[in-house]
C-alpha positions as CSV (number, residue, x, y, z in Angstrom):
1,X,58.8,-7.7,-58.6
2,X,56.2,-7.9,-56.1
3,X,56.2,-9.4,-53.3
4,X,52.5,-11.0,-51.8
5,X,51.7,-12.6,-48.3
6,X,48.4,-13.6,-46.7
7,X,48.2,-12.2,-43.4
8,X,45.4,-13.4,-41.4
9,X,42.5,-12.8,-43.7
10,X,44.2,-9.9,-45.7
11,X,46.1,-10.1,-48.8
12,X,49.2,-7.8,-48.2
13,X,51.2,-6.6,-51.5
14,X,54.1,-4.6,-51.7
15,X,56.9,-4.0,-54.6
16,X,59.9,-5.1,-54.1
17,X,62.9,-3.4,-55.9
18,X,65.7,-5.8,-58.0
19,X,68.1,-3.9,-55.1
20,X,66.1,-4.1,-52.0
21,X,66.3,-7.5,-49.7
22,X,63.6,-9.2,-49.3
23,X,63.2,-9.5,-45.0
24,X,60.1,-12.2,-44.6
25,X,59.9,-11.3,-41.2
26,X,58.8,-7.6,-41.7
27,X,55.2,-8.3,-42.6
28,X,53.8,-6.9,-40.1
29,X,52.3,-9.9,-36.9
30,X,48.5,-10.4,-36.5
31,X,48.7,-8.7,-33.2
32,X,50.5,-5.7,-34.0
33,X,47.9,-4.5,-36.5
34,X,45.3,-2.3,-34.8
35,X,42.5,-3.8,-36.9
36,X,42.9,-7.2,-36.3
37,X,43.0,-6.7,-32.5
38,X,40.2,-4.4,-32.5
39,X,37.6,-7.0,-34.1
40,X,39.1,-9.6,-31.6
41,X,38.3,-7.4,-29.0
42,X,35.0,-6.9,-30.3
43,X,34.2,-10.1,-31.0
44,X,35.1,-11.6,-27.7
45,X,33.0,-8.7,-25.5
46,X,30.2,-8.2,-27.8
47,X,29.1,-11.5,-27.3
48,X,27.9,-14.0,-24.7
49,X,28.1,-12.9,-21.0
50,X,29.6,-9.7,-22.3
51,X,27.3,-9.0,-24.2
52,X,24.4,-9.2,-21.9
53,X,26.0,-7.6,-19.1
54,X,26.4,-4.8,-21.4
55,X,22.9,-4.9,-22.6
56,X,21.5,-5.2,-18.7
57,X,23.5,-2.2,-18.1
58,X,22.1,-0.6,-20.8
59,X,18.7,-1.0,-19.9
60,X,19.4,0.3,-16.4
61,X,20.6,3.0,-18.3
62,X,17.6,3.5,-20.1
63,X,15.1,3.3,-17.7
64,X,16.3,6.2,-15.0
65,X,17.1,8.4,-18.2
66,X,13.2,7.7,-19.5
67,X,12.2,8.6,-15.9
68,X,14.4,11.6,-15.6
69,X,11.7,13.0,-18.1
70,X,9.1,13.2,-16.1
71,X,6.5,12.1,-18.3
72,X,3.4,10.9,-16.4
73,X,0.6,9.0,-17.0
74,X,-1.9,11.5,-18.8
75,X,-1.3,10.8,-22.8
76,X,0.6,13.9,-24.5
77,X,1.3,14.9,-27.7
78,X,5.6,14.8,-28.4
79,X,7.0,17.1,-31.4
80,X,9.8,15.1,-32.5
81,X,10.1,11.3,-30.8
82,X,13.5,11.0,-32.4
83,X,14.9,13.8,-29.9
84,X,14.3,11.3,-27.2
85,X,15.1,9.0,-28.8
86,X,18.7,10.9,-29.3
87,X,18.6,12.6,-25.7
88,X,17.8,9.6,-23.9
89,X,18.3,6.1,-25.5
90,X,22.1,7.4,-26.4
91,X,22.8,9.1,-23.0
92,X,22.0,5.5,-22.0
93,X,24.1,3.5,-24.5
94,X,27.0,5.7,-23.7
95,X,27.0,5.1,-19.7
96,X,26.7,1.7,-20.5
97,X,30.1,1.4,-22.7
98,X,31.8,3.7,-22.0
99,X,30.9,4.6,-18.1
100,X,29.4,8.0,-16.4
101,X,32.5,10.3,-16.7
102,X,32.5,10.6,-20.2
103,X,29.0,12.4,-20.0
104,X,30.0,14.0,-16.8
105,X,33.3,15.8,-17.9
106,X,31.9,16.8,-21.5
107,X,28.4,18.1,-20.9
108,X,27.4,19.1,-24.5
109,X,28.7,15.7,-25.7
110,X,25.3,14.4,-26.9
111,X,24.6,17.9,-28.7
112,X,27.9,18.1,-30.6
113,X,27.6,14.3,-31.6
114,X,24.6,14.6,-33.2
115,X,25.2,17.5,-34.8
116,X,28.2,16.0,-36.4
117,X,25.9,13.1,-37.1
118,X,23.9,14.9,-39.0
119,X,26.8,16.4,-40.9
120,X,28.9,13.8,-41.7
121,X,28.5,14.0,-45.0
122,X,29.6,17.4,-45.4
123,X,32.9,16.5,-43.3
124,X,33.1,13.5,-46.3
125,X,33.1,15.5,-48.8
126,X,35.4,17.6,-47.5
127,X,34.1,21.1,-47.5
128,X,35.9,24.0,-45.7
129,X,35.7,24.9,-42.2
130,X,34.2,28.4,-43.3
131,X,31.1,26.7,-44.9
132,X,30.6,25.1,-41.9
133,X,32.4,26.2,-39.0
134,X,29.8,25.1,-36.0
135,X,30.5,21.3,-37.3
136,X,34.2,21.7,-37.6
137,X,33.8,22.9,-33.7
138,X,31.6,20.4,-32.3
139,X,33.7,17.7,-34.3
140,X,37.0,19.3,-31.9
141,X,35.1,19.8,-29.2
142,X,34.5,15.4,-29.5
143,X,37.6,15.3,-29.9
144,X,39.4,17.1,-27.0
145,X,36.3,15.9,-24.7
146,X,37.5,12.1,-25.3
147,X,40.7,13.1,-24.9
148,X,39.9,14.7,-21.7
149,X,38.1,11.6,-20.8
150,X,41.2,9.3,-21.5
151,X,43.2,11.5,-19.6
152,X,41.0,11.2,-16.5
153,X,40.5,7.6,-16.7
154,X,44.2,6.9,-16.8
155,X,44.7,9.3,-13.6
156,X,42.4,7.5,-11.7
157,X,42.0,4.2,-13.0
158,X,43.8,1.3,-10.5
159,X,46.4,-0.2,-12.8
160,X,47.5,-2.4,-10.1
161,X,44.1,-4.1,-9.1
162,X,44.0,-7.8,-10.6
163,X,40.6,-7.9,-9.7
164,X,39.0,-4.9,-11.9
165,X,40.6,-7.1,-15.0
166,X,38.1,-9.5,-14.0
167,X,35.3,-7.5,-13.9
168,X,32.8,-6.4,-16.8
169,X,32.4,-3.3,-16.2
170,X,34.5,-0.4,-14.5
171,X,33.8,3.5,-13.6
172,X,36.5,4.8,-15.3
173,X,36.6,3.1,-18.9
174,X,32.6,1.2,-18.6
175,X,32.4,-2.0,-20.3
176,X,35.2,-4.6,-20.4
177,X,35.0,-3.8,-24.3
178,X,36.1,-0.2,-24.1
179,X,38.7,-0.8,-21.3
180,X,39.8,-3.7,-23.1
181,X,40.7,-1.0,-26.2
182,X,42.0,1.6,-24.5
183,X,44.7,-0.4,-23.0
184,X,45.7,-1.3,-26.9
185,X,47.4,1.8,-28.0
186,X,49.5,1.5,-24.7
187,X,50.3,-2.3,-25.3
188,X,50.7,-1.5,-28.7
189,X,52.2,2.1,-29.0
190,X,49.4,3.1,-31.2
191,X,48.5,6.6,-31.7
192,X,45.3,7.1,-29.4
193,X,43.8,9.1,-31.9
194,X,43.5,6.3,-34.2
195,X,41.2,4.4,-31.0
């Protein structure tokens, strides 16, 4: 036999045994499922005044990391505009969500994330860490710096303060959006890998 419900917008279908009891209320709630409250979450702060606090912020971002490269006002030839692009422009978009200590405690964060950017595909298809063992590192090294990150933010972020839950941006988890999910696994005793 199997048993079918419609939960939110998913179809969830499981078999159901002649001997096992059928419990309707173990389906699991809308806002226990880490998916569902995730695109809530992004819904809600990637949009409207979120949204363009987030995009202001960014373009703060942007403009002292384009000045930081002290390009002046003589035309020059640039090898690769896609480095600055990756240097820059993401250095920015990462303040902006996620605040400065991310960048600050891992300092090769933008090198290992676009080198596993550009091997992705290799991680996909699953080949061995001896094939390519620098990926496989920087991939870890992502890893245990968010981790690291986490671990800082929740030693010095204000749990008491009313007031930062009203805010759209803090220093130790950056945009609304990104503090908003941090706090899910907690609320929701997901693993924090999974976020």
């Amino acid at each position: 036999m199997i048993s079918i419900a419609l939960s939110g917008s998913v179809l969830v279908m499981r078999s159901i045994l002649p001997t096992q009891k059928r419990y309707y209320t173990d389906f699991y709630l809308l806002d226990n499922r880490f998916h569902h409250n995730n695109h809530k979450i992004h819904s809600t702060y990637m949009s409207g005044s979120s949204l363009a606090d987030l995009g202001a912020r960014f373009l703060a971002n942007a403009d002292i990391e384009l000045k930081s490269l002290d390009i002046g006002e003589e035309w020059t030839n640039i090898e690769d505009f896609n480095v600055i692009v990756q240097k820059t422009l993401f250095r920015a978009s990462v303040t902006a969500i996620f605040g400065p200590h991310l960048l600050r405690l891992n300092p090769r964060f933008v090198e290992d994330y676009w080198l596993w950017d550009q091997s992705i595909a290799s991680l996909f298809k699953g080949y061995p860490r001896w094939l390519i063992p620098k990926v496989y590192e920087a991939r870890e090294r992502l890893i245990e710096g968010i981790e690291k990150w986490h671990r800082h933010g929740e030693e010095h972020f204000d749990w008491e303060d009313e007031e930062v839950a009203k805010t759209e941006w803090e220093e130790y988890f950056g945009s609304k959006l990104y503090a908003t999910v941090t706090l899910l696994p907690q609320n929701k005793n997901i693993d924090t890998q999974l976020v």
